[in-house]
N, CA, C and O atoms as CSV, one atom per row, in Angstrom:
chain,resi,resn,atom,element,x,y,z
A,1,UNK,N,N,0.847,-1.187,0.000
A,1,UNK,CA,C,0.000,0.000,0.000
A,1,UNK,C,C,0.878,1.231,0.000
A,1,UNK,O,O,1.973,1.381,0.542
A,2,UNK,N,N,0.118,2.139,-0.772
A,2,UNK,CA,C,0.981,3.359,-1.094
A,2,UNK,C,C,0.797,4.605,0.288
A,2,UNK,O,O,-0.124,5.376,0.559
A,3,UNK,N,N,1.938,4.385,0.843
A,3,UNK,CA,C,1.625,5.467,2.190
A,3,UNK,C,C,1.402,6.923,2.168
A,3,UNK,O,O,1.033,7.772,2.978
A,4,UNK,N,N,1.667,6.898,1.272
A,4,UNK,CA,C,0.631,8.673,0.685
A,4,UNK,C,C,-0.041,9.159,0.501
A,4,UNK,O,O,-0.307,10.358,0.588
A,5,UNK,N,N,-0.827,7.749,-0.027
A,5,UNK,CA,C,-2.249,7.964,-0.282
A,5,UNK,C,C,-2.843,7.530,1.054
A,5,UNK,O,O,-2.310,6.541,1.558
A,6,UNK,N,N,-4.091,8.228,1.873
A,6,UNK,CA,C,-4.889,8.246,2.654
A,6,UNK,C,C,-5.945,6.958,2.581
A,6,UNK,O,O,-6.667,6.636,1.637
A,7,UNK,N,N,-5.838,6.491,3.543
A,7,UNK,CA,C,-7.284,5.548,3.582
A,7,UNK,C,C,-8.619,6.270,3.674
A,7,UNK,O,O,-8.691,7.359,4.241
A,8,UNK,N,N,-9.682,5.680,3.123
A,8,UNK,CA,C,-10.859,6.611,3.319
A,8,UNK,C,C,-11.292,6.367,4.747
A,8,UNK,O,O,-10.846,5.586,5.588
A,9,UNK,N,N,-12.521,7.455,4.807
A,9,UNK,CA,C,-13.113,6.929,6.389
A,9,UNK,C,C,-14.238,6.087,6.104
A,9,UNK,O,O,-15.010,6.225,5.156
A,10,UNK,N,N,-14.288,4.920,7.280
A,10,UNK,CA,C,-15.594,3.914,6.937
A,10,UNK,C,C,-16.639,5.040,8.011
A,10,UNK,O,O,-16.330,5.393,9.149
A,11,UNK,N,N,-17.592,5.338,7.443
A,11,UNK,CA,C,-18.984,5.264,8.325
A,11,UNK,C,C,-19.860,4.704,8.136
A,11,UNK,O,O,-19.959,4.049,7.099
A,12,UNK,N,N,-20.807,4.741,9.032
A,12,UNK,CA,C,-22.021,3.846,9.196
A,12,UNK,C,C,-23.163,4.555,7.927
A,12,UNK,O,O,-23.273,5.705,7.502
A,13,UNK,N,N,-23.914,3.245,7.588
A,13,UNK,CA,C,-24.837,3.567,6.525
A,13,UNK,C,C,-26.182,4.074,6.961
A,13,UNK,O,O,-27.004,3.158,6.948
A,14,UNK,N,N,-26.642,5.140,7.313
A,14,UNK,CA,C,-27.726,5.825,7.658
A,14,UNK,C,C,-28.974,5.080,7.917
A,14,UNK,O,O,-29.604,5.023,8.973
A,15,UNK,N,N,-29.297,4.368,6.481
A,15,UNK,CA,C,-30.094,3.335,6.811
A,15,UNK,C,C,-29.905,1.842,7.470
A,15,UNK,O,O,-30.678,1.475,8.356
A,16,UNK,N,N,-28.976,1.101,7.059
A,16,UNK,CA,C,-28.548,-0.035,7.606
A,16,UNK,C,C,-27.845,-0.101,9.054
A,16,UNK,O,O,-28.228,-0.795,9.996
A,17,UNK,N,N,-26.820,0.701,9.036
A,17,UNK,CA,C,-25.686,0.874,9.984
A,17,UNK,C,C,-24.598,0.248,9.677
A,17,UNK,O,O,-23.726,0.136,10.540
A,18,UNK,N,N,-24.340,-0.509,7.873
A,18,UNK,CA,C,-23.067,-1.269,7.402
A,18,UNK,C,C,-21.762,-0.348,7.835
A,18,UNK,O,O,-22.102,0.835,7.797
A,19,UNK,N,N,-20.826,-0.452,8.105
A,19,UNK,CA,C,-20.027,0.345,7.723
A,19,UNK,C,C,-19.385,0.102,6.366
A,19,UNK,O,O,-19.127,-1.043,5.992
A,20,UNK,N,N,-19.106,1.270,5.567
A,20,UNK,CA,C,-19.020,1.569,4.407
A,20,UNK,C,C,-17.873,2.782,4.416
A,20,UNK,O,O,-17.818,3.706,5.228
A,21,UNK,N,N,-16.880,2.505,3.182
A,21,UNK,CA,C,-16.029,3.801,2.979
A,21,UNK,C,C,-16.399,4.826,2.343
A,21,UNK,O,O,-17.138,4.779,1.359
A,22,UNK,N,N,-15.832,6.067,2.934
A,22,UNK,CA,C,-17.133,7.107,2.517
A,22,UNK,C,C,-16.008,7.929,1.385
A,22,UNK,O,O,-15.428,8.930,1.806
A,23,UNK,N,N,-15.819,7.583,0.354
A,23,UNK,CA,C,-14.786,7.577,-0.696
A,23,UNK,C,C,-15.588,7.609,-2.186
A,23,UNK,O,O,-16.577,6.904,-2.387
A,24,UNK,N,N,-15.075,8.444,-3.112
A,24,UNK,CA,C,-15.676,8.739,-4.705
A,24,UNK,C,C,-16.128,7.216,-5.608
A,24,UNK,O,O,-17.038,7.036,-6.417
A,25,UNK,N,N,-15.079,6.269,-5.078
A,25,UNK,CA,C,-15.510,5.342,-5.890
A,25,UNK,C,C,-16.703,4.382,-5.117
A,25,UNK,O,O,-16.822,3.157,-5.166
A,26,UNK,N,N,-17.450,5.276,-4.464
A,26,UNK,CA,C,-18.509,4.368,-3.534
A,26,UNK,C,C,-19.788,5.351,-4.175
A,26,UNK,O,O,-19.998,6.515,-3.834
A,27,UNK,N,N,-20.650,4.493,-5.284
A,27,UNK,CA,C,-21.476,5.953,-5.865
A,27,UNK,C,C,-22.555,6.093,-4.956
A,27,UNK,O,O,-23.324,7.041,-5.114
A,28,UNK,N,N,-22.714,5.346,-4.092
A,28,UNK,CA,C,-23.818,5.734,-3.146
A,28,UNK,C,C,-23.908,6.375,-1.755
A,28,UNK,O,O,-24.896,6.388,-1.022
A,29,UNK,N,N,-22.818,6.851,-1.547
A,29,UNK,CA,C,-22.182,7.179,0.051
A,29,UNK,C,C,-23.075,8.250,0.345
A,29,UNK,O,O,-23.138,9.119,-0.525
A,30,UNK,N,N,-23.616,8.364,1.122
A,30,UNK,CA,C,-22.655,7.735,2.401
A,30,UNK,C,C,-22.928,6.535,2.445
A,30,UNK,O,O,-22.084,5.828,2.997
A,31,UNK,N,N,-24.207,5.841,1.882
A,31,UNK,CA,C,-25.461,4.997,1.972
A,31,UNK,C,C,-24.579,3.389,1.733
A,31,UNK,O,O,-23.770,3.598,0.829
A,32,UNK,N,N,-24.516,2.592,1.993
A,32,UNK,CA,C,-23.769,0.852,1.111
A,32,UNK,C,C,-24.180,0.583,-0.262
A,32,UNK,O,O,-23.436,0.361,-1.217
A,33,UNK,N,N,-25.775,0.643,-0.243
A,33,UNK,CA,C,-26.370,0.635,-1.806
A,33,UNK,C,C,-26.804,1.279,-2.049
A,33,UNK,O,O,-26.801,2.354,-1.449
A,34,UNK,N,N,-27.645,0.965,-3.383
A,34,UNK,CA,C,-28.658,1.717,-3.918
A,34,UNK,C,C,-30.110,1.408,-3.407
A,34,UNK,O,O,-31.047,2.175,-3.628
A,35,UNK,N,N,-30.258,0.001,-2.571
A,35,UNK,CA,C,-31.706,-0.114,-2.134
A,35,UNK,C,C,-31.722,0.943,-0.753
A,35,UNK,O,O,-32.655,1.626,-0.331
A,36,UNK,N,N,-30.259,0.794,-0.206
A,36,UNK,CA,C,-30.756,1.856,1.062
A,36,UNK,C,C,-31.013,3.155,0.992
A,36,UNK,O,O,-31.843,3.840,1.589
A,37,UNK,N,N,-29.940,3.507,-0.071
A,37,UNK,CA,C,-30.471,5.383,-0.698
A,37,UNK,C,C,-32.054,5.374,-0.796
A,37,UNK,O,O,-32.636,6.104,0.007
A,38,UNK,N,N,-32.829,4.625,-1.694
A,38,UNK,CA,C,-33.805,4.708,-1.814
A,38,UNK,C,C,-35.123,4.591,-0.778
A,38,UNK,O,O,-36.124,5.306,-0.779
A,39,UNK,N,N,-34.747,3.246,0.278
A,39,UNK,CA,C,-35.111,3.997,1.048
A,39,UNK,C,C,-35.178,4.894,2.106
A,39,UNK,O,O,-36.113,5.047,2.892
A,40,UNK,N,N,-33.954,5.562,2.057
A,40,UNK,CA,C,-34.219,6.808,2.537
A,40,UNK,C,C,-34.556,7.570,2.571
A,40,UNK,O,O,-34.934,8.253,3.523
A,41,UNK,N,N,-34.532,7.872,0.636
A,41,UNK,CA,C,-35.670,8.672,0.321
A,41,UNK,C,C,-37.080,8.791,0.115
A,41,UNK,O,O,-37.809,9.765,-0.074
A,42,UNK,N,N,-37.315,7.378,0.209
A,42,UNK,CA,C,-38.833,6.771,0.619
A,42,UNK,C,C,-39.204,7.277,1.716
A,42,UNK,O,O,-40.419,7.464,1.659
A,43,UNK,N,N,-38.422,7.862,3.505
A,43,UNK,CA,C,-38.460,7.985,3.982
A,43,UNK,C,C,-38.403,9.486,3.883
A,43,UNK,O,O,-39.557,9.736,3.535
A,44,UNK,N,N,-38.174,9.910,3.917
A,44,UNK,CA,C,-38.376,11.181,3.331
A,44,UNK,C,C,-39.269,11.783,2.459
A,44,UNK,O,O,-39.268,13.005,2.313
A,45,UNK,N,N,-40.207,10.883,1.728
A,45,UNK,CA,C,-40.649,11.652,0.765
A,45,UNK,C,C,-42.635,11.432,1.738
A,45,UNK,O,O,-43.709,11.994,1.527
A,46,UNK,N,N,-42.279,10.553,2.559
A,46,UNK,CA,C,-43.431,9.989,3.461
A,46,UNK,C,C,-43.295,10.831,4.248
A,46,UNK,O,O,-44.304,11.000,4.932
A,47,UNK,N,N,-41.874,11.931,4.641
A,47,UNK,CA,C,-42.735,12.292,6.082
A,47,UNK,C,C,-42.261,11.924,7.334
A,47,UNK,O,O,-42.433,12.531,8.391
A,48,UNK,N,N,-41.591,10.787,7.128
A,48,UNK,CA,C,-40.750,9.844,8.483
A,48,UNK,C,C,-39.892,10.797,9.279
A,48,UNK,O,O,-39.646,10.768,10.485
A,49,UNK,N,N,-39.371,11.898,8.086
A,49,UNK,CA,C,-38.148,12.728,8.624
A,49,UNK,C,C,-39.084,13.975,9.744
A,49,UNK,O,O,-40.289,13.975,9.494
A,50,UNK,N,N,-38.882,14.445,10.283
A,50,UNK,CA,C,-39.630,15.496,10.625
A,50,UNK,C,C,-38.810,16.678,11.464
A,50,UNK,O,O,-38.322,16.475,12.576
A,51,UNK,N,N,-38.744,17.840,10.814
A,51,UNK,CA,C,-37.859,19.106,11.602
A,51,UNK,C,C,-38.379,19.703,12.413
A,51,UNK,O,O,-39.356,20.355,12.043
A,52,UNK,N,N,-38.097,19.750,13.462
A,52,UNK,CA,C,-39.545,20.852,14.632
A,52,UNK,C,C,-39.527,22.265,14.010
A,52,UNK,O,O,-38.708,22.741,13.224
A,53,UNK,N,N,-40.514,22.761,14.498
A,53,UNK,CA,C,-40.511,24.092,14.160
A,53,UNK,C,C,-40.780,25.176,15.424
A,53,UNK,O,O,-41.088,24.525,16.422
A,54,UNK,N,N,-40.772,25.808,15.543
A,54,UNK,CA,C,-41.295,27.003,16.857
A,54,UNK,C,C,-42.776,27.004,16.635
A,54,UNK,O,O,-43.169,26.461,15.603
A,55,UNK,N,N,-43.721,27.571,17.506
A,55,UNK,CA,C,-44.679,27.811,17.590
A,55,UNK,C,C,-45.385,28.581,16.026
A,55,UNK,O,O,-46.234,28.214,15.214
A,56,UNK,N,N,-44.366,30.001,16.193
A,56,UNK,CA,C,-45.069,31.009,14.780
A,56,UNK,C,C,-44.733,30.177,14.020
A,56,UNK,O,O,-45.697,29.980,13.280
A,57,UNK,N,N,-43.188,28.988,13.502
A,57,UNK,CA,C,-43.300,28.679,11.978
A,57,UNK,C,C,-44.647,27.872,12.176
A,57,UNK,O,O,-45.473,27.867,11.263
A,58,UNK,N,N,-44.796,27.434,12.932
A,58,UNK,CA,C,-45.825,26.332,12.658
A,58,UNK,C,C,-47.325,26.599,11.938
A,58,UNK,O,O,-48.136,25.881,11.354
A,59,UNK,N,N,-47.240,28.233,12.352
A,59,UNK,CA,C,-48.692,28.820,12.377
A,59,UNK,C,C,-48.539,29.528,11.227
A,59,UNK,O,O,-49.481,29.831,10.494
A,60,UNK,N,N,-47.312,29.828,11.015
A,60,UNK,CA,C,-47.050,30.874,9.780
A,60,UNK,C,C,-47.498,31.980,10.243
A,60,UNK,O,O,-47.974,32.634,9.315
A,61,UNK,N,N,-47.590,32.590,11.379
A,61,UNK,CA,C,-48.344,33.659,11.480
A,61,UNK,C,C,-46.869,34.550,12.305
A,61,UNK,O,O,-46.261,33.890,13.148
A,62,UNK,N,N,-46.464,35.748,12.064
A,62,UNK,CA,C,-45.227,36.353,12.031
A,62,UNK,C,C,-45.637,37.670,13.136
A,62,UNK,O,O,-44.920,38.618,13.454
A,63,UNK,N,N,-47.106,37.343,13.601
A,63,UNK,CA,C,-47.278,39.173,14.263
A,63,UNK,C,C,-47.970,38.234,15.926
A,63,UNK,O,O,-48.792,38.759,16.677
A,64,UNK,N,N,-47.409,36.918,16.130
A,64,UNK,CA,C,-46.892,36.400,17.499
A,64,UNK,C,C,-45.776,36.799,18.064
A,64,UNK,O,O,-44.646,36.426,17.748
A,65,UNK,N,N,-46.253,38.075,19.476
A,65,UNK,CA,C,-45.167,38.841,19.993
A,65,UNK,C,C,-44.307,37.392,20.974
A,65,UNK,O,O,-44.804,36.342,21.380
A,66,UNK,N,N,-42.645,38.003,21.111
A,66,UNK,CA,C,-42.073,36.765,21.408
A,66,UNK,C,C,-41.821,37.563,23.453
A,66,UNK,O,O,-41.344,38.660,23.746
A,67,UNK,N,N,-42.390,36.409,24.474
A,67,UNK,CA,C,-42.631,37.768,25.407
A,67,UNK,C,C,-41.365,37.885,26.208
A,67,UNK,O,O,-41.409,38.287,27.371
A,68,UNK,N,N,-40.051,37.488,25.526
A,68,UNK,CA,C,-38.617,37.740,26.297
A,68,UNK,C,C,-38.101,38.787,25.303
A,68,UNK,O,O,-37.065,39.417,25.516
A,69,UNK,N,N,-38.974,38.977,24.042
A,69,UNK,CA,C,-38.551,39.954,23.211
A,69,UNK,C,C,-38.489,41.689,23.890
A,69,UNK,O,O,-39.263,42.026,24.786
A,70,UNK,N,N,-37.536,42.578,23.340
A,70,UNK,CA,C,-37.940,44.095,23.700
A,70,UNK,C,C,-38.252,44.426,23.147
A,70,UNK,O,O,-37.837,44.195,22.011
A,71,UNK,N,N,-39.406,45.398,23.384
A,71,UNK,CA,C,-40.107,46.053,22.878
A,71,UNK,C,C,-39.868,47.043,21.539
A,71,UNK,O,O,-38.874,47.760,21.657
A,72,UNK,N,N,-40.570,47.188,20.367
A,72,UNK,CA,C,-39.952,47.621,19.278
A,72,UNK,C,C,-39.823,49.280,19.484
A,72,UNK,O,O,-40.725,49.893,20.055
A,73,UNK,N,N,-38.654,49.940,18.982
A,73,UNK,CA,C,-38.133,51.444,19.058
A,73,UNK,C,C,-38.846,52.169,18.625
A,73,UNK,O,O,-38.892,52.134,17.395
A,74,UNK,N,N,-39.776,53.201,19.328
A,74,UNK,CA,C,-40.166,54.347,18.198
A,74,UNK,C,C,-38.913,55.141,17.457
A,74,UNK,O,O,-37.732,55.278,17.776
A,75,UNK,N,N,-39.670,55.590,16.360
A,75,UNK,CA,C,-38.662,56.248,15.402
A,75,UNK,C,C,-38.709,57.823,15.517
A,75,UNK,O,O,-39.763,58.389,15.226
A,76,UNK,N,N,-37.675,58.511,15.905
A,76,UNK,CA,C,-37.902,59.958,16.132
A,76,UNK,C,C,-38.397,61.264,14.894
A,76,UNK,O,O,-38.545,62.432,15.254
């Protein structure tokens, strides 16, 4: 082995937990295959994933005063 060249890093496969080298000639990385990419994005496209949001994103509503906020400046 050529000591110059770097070994890749193995991580774990998101979906499976294989470990896998996370390197260019791996076309699915981080993922092991192509069935787990997919479903991940199966998982994702369902909904599985979910980001919290604060109260206003949730409501979309932007004129919920925040009550640790200060009070806005009059303008002279």
């Amino acid at each position: 082995m050529n000591p110059s060249r770097a070994t890749a890093p193995m991580v774990d496969c998101p979906a499976c937990g294989r470990k896998v080298a996370f390197e260019p000639a791996n076309r699915w990385r981080p993922f092991c295959s192509q069935r787990c990419k997919t479903v991940d994005l199966g998982a994702w496209a369902s909904n599985a994933y979910v980001v919290s949001a604060t109260a206003s994103e949730e409501t979309g509503r932007e004129d919920e005063a925040d009550p640790d906020a200060a009070p806005p400046r009059m303008l002279d």
